[in-house]
N, C-alpha and C positions, 0 to 999 in steps of 0.2 A: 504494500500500500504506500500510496505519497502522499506526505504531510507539505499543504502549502500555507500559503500566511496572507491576508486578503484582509481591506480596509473598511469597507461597507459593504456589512452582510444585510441591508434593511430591502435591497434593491437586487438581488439574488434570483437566479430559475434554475431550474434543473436540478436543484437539491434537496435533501430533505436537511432542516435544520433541526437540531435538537434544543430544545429547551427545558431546563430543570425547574422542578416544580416542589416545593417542600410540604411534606402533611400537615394537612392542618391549618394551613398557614391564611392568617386575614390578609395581608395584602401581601398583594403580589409585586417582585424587585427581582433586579437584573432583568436578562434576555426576557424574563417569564412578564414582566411591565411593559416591555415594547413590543413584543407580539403578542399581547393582550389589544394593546393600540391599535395594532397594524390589523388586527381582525375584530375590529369594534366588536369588544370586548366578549369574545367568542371563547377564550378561558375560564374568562368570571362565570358566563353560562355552564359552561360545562362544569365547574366545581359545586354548584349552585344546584344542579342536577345531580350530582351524586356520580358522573361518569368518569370522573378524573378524582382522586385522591390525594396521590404524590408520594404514596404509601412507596417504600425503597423501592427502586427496580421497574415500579410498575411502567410499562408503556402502554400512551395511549395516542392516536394521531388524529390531529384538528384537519375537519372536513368541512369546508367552506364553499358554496356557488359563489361568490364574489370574487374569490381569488381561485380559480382552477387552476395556473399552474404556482400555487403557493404551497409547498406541504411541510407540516409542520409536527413532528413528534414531540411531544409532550413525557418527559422521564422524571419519575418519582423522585426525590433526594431524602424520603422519610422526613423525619423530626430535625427542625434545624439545630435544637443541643444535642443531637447524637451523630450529627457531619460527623464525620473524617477523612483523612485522604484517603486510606482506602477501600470507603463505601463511595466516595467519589468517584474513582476509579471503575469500580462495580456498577455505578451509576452510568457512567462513558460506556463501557462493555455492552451493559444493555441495550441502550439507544442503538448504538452499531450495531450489535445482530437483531436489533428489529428490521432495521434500514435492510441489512439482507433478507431479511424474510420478504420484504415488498420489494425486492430486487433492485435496491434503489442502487444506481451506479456512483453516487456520489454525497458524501456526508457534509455538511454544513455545521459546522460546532464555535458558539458567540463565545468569546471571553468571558463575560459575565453569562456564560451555562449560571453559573452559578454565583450569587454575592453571600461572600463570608469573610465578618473580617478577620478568622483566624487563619484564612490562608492568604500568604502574600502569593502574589503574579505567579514568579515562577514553581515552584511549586502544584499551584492549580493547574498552569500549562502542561506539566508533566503527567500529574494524575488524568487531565484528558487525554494525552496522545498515547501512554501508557495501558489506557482502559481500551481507545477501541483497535490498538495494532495489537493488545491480548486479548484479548475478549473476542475479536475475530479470528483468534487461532485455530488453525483445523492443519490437522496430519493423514493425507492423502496422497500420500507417495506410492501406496503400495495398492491405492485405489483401481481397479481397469475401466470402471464408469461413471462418469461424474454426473450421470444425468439423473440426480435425485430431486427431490422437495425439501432439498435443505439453504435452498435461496442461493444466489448470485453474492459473489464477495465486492463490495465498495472497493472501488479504484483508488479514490482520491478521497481526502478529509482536507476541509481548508476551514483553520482556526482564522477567525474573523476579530479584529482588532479593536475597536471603534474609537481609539485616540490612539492618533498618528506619533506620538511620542512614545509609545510602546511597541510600536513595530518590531525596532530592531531584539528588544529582549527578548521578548515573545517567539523573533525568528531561530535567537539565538537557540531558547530553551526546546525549541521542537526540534531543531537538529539533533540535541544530545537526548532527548526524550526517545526519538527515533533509531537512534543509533544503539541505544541501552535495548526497548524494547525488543528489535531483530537480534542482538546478540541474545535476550532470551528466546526467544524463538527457535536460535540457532540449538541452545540447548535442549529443548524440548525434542526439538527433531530426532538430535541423536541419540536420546533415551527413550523416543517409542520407537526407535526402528528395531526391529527384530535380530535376534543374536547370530542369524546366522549372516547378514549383513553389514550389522555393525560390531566387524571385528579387534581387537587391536590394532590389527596391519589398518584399518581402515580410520580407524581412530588419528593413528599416525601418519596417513594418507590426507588427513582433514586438516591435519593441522601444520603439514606442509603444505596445504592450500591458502589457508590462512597467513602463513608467511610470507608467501610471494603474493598476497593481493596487500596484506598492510605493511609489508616492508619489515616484519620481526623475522627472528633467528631461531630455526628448528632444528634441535639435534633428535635424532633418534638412536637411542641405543639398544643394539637385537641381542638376544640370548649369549652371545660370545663375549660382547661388550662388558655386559651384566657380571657374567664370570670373573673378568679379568678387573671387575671392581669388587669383587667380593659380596655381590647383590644375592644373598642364597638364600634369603628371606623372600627376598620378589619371586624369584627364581621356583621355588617349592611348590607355588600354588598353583604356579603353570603344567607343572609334571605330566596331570592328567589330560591333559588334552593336547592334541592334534595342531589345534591353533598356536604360533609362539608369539610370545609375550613381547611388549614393546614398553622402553620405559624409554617417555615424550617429554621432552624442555623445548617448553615455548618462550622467546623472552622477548617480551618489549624495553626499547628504551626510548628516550624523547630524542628529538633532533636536537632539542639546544642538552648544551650540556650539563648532567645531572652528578652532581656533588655530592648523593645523599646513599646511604647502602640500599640496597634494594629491597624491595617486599617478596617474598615468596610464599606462592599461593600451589598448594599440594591435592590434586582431587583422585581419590580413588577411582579406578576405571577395570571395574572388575567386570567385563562383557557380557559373560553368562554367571550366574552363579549356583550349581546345585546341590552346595555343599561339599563337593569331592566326596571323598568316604563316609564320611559324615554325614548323607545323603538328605533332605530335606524331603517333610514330605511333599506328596505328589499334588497336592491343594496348592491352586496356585503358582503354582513354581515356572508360570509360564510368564510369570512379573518379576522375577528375578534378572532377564533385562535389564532390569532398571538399575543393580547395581555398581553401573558407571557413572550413574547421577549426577557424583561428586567431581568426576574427570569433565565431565561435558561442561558443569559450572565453572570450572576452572579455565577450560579453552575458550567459552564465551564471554568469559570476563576479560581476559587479554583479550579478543576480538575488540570488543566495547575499551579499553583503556585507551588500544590505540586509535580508534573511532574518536573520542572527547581529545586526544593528544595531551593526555597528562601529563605532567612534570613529573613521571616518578619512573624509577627502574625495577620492571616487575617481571619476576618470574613464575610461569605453569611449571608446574611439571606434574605431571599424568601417568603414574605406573598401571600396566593394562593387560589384561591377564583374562584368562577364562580357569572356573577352578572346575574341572570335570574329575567324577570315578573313572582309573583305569589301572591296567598293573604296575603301572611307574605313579600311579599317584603319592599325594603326599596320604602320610598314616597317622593315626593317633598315635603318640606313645613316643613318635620320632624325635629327632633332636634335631634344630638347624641353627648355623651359625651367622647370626647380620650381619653387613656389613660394616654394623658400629663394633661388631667383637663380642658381642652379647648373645647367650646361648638361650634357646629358646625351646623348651618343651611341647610340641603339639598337644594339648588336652582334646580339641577339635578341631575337624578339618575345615570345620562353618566358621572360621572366626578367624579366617583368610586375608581379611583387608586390613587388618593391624599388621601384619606381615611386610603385606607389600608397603603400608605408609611408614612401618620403620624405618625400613632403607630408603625412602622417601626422604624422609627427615632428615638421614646421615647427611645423604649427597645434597641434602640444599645448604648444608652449614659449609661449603666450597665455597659459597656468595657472602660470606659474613652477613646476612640479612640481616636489617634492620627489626623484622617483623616474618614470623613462620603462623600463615593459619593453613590449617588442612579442613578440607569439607569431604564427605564420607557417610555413607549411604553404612551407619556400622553395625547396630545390635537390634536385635529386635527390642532388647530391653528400653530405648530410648523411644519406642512406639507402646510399651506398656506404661514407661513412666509419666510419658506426657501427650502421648496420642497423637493424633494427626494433625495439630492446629501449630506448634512450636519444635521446634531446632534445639536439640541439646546445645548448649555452649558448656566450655568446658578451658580450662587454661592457665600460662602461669603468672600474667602479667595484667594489673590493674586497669593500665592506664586502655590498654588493647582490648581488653575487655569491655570496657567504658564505649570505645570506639563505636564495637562489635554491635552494641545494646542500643547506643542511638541511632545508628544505623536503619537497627531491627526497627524501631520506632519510627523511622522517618517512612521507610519503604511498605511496613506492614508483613515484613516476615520477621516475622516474630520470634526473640530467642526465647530460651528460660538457661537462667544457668545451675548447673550440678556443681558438688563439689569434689575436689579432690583431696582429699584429705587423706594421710597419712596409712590411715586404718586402712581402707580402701584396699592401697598399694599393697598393705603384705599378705590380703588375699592372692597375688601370683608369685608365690614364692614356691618354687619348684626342689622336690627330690633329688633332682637327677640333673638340672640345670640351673641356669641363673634362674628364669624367670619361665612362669608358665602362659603360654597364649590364651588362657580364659579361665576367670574363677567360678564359674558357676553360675546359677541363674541370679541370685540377690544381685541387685545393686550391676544389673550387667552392663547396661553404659557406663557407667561411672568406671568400671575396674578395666574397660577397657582403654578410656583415659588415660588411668594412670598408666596403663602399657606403653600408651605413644607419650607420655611425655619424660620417659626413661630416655626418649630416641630424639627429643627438642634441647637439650643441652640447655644451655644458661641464656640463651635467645630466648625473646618475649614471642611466647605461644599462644593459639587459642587452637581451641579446635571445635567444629561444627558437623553434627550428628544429625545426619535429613534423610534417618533411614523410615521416620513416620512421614515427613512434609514433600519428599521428592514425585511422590505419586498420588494420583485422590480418584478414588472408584465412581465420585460423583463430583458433578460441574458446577465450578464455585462461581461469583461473580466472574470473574475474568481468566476463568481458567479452567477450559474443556476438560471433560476426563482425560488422566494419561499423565504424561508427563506435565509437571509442576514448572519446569525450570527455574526452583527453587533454590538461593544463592548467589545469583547472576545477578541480579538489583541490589541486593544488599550487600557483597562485594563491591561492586562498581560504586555504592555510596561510599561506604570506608575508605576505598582508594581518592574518591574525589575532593574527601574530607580531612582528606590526612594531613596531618602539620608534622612538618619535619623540623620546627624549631627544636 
């Protein structure tokens, strides 16, 4: 879709424009007071009548003989003390897939959708352009007919200004609104495509695409590589399958020159996952797909970094593995040694992606990072603890953490943080080795935690656990079933927000 930027929306054809409408509400302000004007008072009627509410989400379209070709949807905003950006958001989503449903080829969306003074401009700009380039997401790649009754996708949304002294922010903010939203998109894509498609080799194929279209630096390191760094953690989980494992460094840096150490951003890309020996049951397990999540979020986030052209030096890197049963698999009981030197007890062969984020974590302390998060599709325990609505956070550094959480707050992915505490930790205290890959079901995000921050050394860490938020069985405001691309916005806020003082 193209986002354009146009000056007077009052004199417009051919689109549908949306207008926010709040519950309840005695008078009517913003866009919803001038096309109340423009269709002598053909709103007032309709609320007066009971056929328009403004109750969230609802859509409803003003039908006029005076103006045939004026069409105007009408989108609920709910109660105006319960606004936020993102039922805002949820609110833009809506409006846009009505517009599809009436096959309208082109969106119309006023600046003043909505007046609130707790959101300033930019801001509101984002949660519009944000809502209807997600909320219009659809995964149809693997479609062979598209001739459904699921509506005609909008071509073009043009955010409409109505003081010429806000143009240029307004332009500014839709570009990086734009450019954030496709990089989620980007990841969503690559966590609903099917495993037998999106393989590591392809993973690492995506992201030398991404190199030579924004101008970053991909290295791919293959199984021999791996070896000759002492990567036997990564290495292990690949055993059982056919597919070989790829461990992917994406790195952006700016054009002008950057003085500052670098961020390293770590996402688990485990392709398929069916437990290895450990076998998972058979419910399901055709959503295990999904546990790349964390790798995708992290390539889409370098996509989007260098899309805004941040001032910061930032590194993916993507360990990507398929853990399949087979006679070389990995076994319970085994011993493997990481590349930190740290001997590792198999308790489970399900508990594979702390493996490969160890050595993750080793080889990014090469970059003296300023900042190590890793995001990771990791326990299930992190979907019992907090269910499908928040993100484990987890970490060693205050200030990062701080980050992490207004972030969460600004974009609406929401963390919760766990603790790491001490006790924690000496549930992996192994027999037979240093440490053991899983204590059991208590507490099983949290102990898996403290496994990966054995492997973050004295660099400020966080880590995010989106083994409940990466996927949703039902379609949220602005996010089809399927993949979430959960991650992607709320890294690319942290990165935008970052102070290097």
């Amino acid at each position: 879709m193209k986002f354009n930027v146009a000056t007077d929306y009052k004199t417009v054809s051919g689109e549908i424009i949306l207008v926010g409408l709040f519950e309840k509400t005695r008078s009517l302000c913003g866009a919803a007071a001038v096309w109340d004007s423009a269709l002598n008072g053909m709103i007032h009627r309709l609320i007066s009548r009971g056929e328009v509410t403004g109750i969230l989400n609802q859509t409803v379209p003003v039908v006029t003989d005076r103006h045939p070709g004026l069409r105007v949807l009408l989108v609920g905003l709910g109660k105006q003390e319960d606004v936020t950006l993102d039922r805002l958001r949820g609110a833009c989503a809506a409006g846009a897939r009505a517009v599809r449903e009436r096959n309208g080829d082109r969106i119309g969306l006023p600046v003043d959708f909505i007046e609130h003074p707790a959101f300033p401009l930019p801001e509101k700009i984002r949660a519009y352009v944000e809502g209807v380039r997600l909320g219009l997401y659809r995964f149809r790649q693997f479609k062979t007919c598209h001739h459904d009754n699921s509506g005609h996708d909008p071509d073009v949304c043009t955010i409409y200004v109505g003081d010429l002294r806000h143009r240029l922010a307004v332009h500014t903010e839709v570009a990086k609104a734009s450019s954030i939203a496709d990089a989620v998109c980007l990841a969503r894509d690559l966590v609903n495509m099917p495993a037998n498609a999106a393989t590591p080799s392809y993973l690492a194929a995506q992201a030398r695409t991404l190199a030579k279209r924004w101008g970053l630096r991909c290295t791919v390191i293959t199984p021999r590589g791996a070896r000759q760094l002492g990567m036997n953690a990564f290495l292990s989980v690949a055993r059982g399958s056919d597919e070989p494992p790829r461990f992917i460094v994406l790195e952006y840096r700016p054009r002008t020159m950057c003085r500052h150490r670098p961020i390293v951003l770590i996402g688990k890309a485990v392709t398929f996952d069916s437990g290895g020996i450990s076998l998972k049951p058979s419910q399901d397990m055709d959503e295990m797909k999904t546990d790349m999540a964390g790798g995708a979020a992290v390539l889409a986030t370098v996509q989007a970094s260098a899309a805004l052209k941040l001032p910061l030096h930032i590194v993916g890197i993507i360990p990507a593995a398929e853990n399949l049963p087979s006679g070389h698999a990995l076994k319970p009981g085994d011993v493997v040694t990481t590349m930190a030197g740290i001997t590792v007890e198999i308790i489970t062969t399900d508990a594979e992606g702390r493996l490969m984020l160890a050595d993750a974590l080793t080889y990014a302390q090469r970059y003296k990072p300023a900042a190590l998060i890793d995001i990771a599709t990791l326990t299930g325990g992190c979907i019992v603890a907090l269910g499908n609505h928040a993100t484990g956070l987890m970490g060693t550094d205050r200030a990062l953490l701080h980050k992490i959480q207004q972030s969460a707050d600004a974009t609406g992915e929401r963390v919760w943080e766990l603790p790491l505490w001490q006790e924690y930790g000496e549930l992996l205290k192994s027999d037979v080795a240093d440490i053991k890959n899983a204590a059991g079901r208590p507490a099983g995000a949290i102990t898996a935690g403290c496994f990966l921050k054995q492997f973050a050394g004295t660099t400020p860490w966080a880590h995010l656990d989106i083994a409940g938020t990466a996927w949703t069985k039902k379609a949220l405001p602005y996010i089809p079933k399927g993949a979430t691309g959960i991650g992607v916005r709320l890294l690319t806020h942290v990165l935008e927000h970052w102070d290097n003082k």
